[in-house]
C-alpha angles and dihedrals in degrees: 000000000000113000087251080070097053090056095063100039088096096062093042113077115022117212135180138132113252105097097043092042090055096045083053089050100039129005102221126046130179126183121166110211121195092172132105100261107259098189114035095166115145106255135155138204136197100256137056119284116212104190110182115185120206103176134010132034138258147117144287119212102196133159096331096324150098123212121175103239106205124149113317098024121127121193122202124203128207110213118263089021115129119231137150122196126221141203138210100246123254087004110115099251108197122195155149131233114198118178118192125192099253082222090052104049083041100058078039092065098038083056089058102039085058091068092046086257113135099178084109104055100030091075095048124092107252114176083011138067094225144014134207118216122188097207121207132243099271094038090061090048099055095040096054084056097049094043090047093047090046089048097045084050090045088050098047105037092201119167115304088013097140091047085047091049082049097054098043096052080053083045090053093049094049090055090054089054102037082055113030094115096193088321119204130189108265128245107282085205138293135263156057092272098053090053093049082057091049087053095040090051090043087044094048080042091059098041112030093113082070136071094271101236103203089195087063088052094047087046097055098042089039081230122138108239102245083062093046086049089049103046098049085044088052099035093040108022085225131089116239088249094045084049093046086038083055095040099054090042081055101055093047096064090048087056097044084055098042109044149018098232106145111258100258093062087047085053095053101040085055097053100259113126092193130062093201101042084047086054094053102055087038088056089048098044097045104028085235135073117248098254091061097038084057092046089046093055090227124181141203111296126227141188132192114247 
């Protein structure tokens, strides 16, 4: 990476502690947001995200696509998977966040599919990191009322509350499926442009481990390369090299969890040809060298936006 790359690592891939620390804590979180995002930085956790959104309009940048979030979508998040959500600026964007233990909502749906029921898994991204829903009207309904009712049992921590919020997240799943009404994903957003993006980020996916060469990139789209700048950036709110910057970053912290390769070999898997100088951005990014960050077992950060 150019030194110009290294300026921006910093505002590239958000991490803190809060949404990992709560799943840890608790398997199940729930926070409702009416305010303009303030931090729309790419960022991933170890467990589902479930973002419904109920007024406004945006975007949600998640696992290599972009799907439009107005009322009634429901974005769901596979864990590890980076995204990052957007708002139209100065319009009221309300929505529900709700984050689920991976272990837990798995053991939830082989439960079920024990019994033949798929209103788990269904819901759930397979070959992809992440799937759009456009909900219908008595879906939304029902479901304002179950998340308020969750939030309102994980804030208060009254007595049984972790039997109530159980019985609430069933209670979630039951109202998809009650009301599905031939459900079908949702649009993840029209054009021409949005599709280019999809093809840039799966192109930036396949070769991160290379120089990005944005003439390659110009020469394959036929597009000049101020208007391939500008179309990621609107469609993204990231730059290409900020994304590849994220990605790599990305790909570094699965290796350091799942296995014990030395550092130089997780350097070079995840597209950095120097150990020090990948050091040194992993340092910057996480606050901790990856060899801490590998002793430490840490794992994908969050935060609610």
């Amino acid at each position: 990476m150019t030194a110009e790359d290294q300026t921006v690592v910093q505002e590239v891939f958000f991490v803190d502690d809060v949404t990992n620390s709560a799943l840890l804590a608790f398997p199940v979180g729930c926070v409702s947001r009416t305010r303009e995002i303030q931090q729309p930085f790419l960022h991933a956790h170890d467990g589902y995200e479930l973002y419904m959104c109920l007024s406004g309009r945006g975007k949600m940048l998640a696992g290599g696509r972009v799907h439009e979030v107005a009322a009634g979508s429901l974005v769901v998040i596979h864990p590890g998977a980076l995204h990052m959500p957007r708002s139209v600026p100065k319009e009221p964007f309300h929505r529900y966040i709700v984050s689920i233990d991976k272990d837990y909502l798995e053991e939830l749906a082989d439960k079920e599919s024990g019994f033949g029921g798929n209103a788990v898994t269904r819901w759930l991204p397979k070959e992809e990191p992440s799937i759009c829903w456009q909900l219908n009207g008595r879906q939304v309904l029902a479901l304002q009322d179950i998340l308020a009712q969750l939030e309102r049992e994980l804030d208060e921590r009254k007595e049984c509350f972790s039997l109530a919020a159980h019985s609430l997240v069933l209670q979630l799943f039951v109202a998809l499926g009650r009301y599905q009404e031939e459900q079908a994903p949702g649009t993840t957003g029209n054009g021409e442009r949005k599709q280019l993006v999809e093809e840039m980020m799966g192109l930036v996916a396949e070769g991160y481990r290379e120089t990005l060469r944005i003439e390659s990139l110009c020469r394959r789209f036929h597009l000049s390369r101020s208007y391939l700048h500008r179309i990621f950036k609107q469609e993204t709110g990231l730059s290409i090299t900020e994304y590849l910057i994220a990605y790599r970053i990305n790909k570094a912290k699965e290796s350091l969890e799942s296995s014990s390769l030395p550092l130089a070999e997780v350097a070079l898997s995840s597209g950095f040809q120097d150990l020090s100088h990948f050091c040194r951005m992993f340092k910057r990014l996480t606050g901790v060298t990856p060899g801490h960050y590998r002793r430490s077992g840490a794992g994908l950060k969050g935060y609610h936006a």
